[in-house]
C-alpha positions in Angstrom: -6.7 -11.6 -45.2 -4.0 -9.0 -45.7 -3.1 -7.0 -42.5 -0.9 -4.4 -41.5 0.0 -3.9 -37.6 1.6 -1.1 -36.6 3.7 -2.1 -33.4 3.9 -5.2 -33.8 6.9 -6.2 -32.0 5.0 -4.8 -28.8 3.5 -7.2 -26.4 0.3 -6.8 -27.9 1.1 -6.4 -31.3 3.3 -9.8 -31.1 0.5 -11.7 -29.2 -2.1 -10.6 -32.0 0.3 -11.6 -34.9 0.6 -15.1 -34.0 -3.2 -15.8 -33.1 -4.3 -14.1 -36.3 -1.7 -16.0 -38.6 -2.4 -19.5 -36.7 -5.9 -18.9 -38.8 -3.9 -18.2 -42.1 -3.9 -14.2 -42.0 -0.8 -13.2 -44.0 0.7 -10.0 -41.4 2.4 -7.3 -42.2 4.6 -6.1 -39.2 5.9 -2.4 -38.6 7.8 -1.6 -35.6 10.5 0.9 -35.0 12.0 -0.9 -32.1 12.0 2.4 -30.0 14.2 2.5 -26.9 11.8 2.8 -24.4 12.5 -0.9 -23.5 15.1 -3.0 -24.6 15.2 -3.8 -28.2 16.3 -7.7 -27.3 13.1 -8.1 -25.8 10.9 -7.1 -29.1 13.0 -9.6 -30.8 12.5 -12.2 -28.6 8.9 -11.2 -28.6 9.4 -11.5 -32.8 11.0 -14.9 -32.7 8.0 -17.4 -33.3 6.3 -15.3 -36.2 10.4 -14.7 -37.8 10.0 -18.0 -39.1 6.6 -18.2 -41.0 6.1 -17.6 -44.5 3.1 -15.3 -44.2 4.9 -12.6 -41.7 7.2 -9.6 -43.1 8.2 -7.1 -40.9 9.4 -3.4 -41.6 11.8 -1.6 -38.8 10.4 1.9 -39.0 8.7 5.0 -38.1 5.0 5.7 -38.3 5.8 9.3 -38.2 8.1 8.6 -41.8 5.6 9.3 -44.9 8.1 7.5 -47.5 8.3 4.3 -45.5 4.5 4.0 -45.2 4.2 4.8 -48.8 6.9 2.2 -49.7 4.6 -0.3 -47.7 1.1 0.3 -48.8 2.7 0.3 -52.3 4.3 -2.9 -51.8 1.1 -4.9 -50.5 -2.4 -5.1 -51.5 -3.4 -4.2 -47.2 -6.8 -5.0 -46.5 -6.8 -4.2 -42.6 -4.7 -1.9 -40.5 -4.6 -2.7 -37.2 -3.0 0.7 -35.1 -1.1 -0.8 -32.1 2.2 1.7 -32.6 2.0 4.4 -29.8 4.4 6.1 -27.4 3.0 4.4 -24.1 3.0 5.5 -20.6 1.5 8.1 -18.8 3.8 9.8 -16.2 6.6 9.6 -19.1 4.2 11.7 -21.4 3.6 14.4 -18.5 8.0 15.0 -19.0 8.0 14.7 -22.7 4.4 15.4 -24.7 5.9 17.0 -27.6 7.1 13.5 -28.7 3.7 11.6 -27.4 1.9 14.2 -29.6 4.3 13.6 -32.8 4.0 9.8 -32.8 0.4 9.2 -31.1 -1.7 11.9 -32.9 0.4 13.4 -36.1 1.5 9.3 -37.2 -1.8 8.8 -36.6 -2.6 11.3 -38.6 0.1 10.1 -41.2 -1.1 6.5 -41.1 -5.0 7.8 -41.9 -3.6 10.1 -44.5 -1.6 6.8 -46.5 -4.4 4.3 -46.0 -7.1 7.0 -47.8 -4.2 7.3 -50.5 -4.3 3.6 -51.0 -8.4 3.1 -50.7 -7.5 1.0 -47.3 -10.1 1.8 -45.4 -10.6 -0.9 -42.7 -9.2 -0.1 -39.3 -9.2 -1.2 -35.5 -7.4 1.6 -33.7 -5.9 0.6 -29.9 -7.2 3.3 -27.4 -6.7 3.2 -23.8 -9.4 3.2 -20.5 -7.0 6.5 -19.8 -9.2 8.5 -21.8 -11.7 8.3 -19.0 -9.7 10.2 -16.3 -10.6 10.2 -13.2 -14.0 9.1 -14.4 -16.5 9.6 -11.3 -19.1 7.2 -12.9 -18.5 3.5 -12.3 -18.0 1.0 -14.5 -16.8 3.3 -17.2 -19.1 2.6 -20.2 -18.2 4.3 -23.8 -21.0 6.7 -23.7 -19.6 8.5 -20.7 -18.2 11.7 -21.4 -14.3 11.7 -21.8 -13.2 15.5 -22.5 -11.3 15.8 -19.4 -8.0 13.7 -19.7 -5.0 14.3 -17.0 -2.0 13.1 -19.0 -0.6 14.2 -22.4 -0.7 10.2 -23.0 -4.5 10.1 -22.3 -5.2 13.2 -24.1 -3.5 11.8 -27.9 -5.3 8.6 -27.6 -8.3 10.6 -27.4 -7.3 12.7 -30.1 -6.3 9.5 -32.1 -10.6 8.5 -31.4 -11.0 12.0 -33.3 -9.2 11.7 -35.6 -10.6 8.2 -36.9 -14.0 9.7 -36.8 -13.2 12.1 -39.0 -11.7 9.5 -41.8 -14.9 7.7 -41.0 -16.9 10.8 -41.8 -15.3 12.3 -44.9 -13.6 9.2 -46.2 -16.4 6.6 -45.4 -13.6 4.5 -43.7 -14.7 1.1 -41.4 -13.6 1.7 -38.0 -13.3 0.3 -34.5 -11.4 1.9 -31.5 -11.1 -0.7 -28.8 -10.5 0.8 -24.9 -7.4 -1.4 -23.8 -7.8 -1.9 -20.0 -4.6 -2.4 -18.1 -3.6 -5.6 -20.0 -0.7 -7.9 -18.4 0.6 -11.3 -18.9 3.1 -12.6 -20.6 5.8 -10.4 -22.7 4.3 -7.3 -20.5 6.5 -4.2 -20.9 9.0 -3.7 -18.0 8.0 -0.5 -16.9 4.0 -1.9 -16.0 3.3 -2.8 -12.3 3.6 -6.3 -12.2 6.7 -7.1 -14.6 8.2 -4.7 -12.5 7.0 -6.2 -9.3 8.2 -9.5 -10.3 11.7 -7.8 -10.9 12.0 -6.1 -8.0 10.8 -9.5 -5.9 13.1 -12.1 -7.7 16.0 -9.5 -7.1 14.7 -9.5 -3.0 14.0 -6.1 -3.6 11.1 -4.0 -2.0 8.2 -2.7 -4.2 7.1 0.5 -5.1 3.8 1.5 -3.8 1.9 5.3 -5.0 -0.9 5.9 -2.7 -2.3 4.0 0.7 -2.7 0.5 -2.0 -6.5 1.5 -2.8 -6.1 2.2 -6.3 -7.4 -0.2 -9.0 -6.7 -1.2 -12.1 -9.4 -3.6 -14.1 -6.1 -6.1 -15.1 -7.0 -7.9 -18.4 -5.0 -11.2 -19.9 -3.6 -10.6 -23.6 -5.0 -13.4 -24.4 -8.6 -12.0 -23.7 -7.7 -8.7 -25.3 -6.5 -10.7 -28.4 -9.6 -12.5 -28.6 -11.3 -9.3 -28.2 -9.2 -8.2 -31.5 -9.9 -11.3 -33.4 -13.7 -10.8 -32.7 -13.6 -7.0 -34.1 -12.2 -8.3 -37.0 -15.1 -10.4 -37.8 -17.4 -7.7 -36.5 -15.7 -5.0 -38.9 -15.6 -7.1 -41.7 -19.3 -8.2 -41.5 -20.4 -3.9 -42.0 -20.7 -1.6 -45.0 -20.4 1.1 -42.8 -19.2 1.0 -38.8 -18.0 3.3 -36.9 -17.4 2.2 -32.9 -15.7 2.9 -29.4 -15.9 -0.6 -27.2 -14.2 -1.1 -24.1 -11.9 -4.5 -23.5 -11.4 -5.1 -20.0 -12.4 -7.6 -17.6 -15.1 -5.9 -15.7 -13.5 -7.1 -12.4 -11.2 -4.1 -11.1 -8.6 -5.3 -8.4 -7.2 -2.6 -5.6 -3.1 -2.7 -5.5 -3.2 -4.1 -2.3 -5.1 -6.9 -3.3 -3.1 -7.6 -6.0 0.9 -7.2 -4.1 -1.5 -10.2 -1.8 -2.2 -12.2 -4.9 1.4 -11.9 -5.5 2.5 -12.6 -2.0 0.6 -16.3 -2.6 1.3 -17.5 -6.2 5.1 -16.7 -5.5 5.3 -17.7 -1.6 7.1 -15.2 -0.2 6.1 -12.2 1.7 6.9 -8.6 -0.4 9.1 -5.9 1.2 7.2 -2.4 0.6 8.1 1.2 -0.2 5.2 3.8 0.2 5.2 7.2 -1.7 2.9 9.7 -2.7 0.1 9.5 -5.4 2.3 10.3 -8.9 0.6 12.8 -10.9 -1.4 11.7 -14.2 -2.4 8.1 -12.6 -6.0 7.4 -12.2 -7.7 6.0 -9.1 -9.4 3.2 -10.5 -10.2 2.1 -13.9 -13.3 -0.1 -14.8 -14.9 -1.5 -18.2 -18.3 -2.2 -18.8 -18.1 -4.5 -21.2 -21.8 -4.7 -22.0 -21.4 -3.5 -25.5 -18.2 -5.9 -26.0 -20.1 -8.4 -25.2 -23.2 -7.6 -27.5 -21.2 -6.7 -30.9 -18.7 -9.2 -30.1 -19.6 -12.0 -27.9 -16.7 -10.7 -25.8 -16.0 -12.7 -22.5 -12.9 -12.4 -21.0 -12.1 -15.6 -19.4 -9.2 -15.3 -17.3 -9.2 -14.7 -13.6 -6.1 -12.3 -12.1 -4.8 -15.8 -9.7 -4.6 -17.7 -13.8 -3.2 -15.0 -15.5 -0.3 -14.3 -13.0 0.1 -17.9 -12.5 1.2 -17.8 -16.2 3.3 -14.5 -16.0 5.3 -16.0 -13.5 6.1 -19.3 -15.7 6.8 -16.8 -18.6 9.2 -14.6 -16.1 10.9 -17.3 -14.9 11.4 -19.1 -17.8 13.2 -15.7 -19.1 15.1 -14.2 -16.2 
């Protein structure tokens, strides 16, 4: 199969890449390296897939018509796989103009090329943020999800819209998968634990928002890129689909708990800094994963004490 992922050189994107070329998918890699982390990182992330025959990669912007033109003209796609978003939430409550332009209008852009090219397969990456400070727990897709409290939250939702719409009027195949706070390893900087782990091999103290009760259902890549793969299969079994299915691991974990799982897997006891709630984060995030598991025979596998066990080999191998 022929596939296009947009943000590819993300920690997702890369992860995806290399399962779903291990099983002789021929990728086709956009990424416009954008500075919000360091662009050495991306290529490291880049490195293993650099070298197979069945991987090309484009630097550029989703937001750039003629470069997704040249693309789509250049390769019969089969499957787009929408990874390429501005991330972060407290970021997007400074600067939403510029989460708007990339997450909804190249969105928009990306929907716009693949009905000019008859591609009409797509998995679109969402986000559990959509749910806000949902009072309903576990969080289930059905809920209702109209009241978003960052910009970020708000465009992914939009993005959900806006694929339903090329469902509806251009009969397009569609799943949106609910990320929930994935981690291990290649995990963007700026997320709680690569940044703890910074902060602790540098003896420095870690940033805590809030009293430590928050949570945050933590999910391994390698779980959410099985969760992918399985879409795949699901998407391509369907004349017609259109679906929203959470990926988490239906097991949320409270900050304190995890700065204590921390604490053991690296031995050392964690200096503290305590602040004040930050505006736009959610209290807790949960999946139910009952649909996941039905359409997909989703089951993510790896416990929080396995998956940081394996960040902190990854870290340390690449301090």
């Amino acid at each position: 199969m022929r596939i296009l992922i947009t943000g590819i050189a993300g920690f997702i994107g890369s992860h995806l890449a290399e399962r779903l070329i291990s099983e002789g998918n021929e990728i086709i890699g956009i990424d416009n390296f954008d500075s919000f982390y360091s662009r050495s990182q991306k290529e490291k992330n880049l490195a293993a897939l650099s070298i197979s025959p069945i991987f090309k990669l484009y630097e550029g912007d989703i937001c750039d018509s003629d470069f997704l033109q040249t693309i789509f003209s250049s390769h019969k796609i089969e499957l787009v796989i929408h990874l390429a978003a501005k991330a972060g939430v407290r970021p997007s409550i400074l600067d939403p103009e510029s989460y708007y332009n990339v997450n909804v209008m190249g969105t928009l852009g990306l929907l716009r090329t693949m009905q000019n090219h008859s591609v009409k397969s797509l998995i679109f990456a969402s986000s559990s943020s959509v749910y806000g400070n949902n009072k309903k727990i576990p969080f289930s897709e059905t809920d209702n999800v109209d009241f978003p409290i960052s910009p970020y939250a708000a465009s992914k939702k939009a993005g959900e819209l806006l694929t339903y719409t090329y469902h509806h009027l251009h009969h397009f195949k569609v799943m949106n998968l609910r990320f929930f706070t994935v981690y291990g390893p290649r995990q963007r900087p700026d997320l709680a634990i690569h940044k703890f782990f910074n902060n602790i091999y540098k003896s420095l103290p870690i940033d805590i928002y809030g009293d430590g009760s928050t949570s945050r259902d933590y999910t391994y890549v390698d779980d959410i890129v099985e969760g992918i793969f399985q879409s795949i299969i699901y998407l391509k079994s369907k004349k017609s689909i259109y679906e929203i299915v959470n990926l988490g691991n239906n097991s949320p974990l409270s900050l304190s708990d995890l700065v204590w799982n921390l604490e053991l897997i690296i031995g050392t006891t964690i200096q503290k800094k305590y602040y004040n709630t930050q505006e736009g984060d959610v209290d807790k995030t949960f999946a139910d994963i009952k649909k996941a598991r039905q359409l997909l025979g989703f089951n993510p596998e790896t416990t929080i004490e396995d998956g940081l066990r394996k960040f902190k080999i990854w870290y340390e191998a690449n301090i």
